[in-house]
C-alpha positions, 0 to 999 in steps of 0.5 A: 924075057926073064923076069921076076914078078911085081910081087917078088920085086916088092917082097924084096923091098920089104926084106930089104926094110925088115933087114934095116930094122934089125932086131926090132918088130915092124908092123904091115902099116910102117913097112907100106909107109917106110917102102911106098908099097900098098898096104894090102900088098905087104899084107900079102907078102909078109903072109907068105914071107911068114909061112915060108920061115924068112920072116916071124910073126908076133902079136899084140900091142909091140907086134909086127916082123922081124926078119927070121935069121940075120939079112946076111943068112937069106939069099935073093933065092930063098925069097924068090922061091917063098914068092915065087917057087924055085928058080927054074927056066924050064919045066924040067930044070925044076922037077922030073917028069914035067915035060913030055920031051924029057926022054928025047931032049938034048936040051935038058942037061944044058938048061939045067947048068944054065938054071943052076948056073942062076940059081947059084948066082942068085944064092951068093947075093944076100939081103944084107947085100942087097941093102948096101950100096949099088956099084958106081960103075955101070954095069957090062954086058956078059962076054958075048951079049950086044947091050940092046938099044935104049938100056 
């Protein structure tokens, strides 16, 4: 099954509050209030949303984060690779040279337009899309897929 982690679902939470906030500085303790997320969880989070140039830093007394660009500039896939690493199904959807398979497999050009298929759906939703309402109708099963039971 393919699923993001806890994490990166959690970092999208805290984007999600960043982006409400705008231009204005948040600090770690507002944002676990704001979004019910631990506190030494968004720590964690804004370290590595830092690190990775979504979100900026500043000290002192009017301190906190704010988003680095506009929520409308960061993709769910620029957050997913600062948590997680790139999008990738397969060792070799990712890198070259991962799989000891990569010279006899038939399966590697395919995975790759599935990933990249994935990647480019996740790159087209933005954070600020994210934030506004969800669909009011439920969603469809792709062509082809049988929804499973009890979803």
């Amino acid at each position: 099954m393919l699923r993001l982690s806890k994490l990166t679902d959690y970092g999208m939470v805290v984007m999600a509050a960043l982006a409400d906030a705008e231009d204005d500085t948040r600090n770690a303790a507002d944002l676990a209030t704001a979004t019910g997320v631990a506190l030494p969880t968004v720590r964690k989070l804004l370290k590595r949303l830092n690190r990775s140039g979504l979100v900026n830093s500043a000290r002192g007394a009017r301190g906190g984060y704010r988003l680095a660009r506009p929520a409308e500039d960061i993709s769910i896939a620029d957050v997913i690779a600062a948590l997680e690493g790139p999008v990738s199904l397969t060792e070799c959807a990712a890198h070259d040279g991962l799989c000891g398979m990569e010279s006899v497999c038939r399966l590697r050009g395919h995975w790759r337009v599935i990933n990249d298929a994935i990647r480019g759906a996740l790159a087209d939703v933005s954070v600020a899309d994210m934030n506004r309402p969800a669909l009011s109708m439920p969603l469809q099963p792709a062509p082809g897929i049988a929804s499973s039971p009890g979803s």
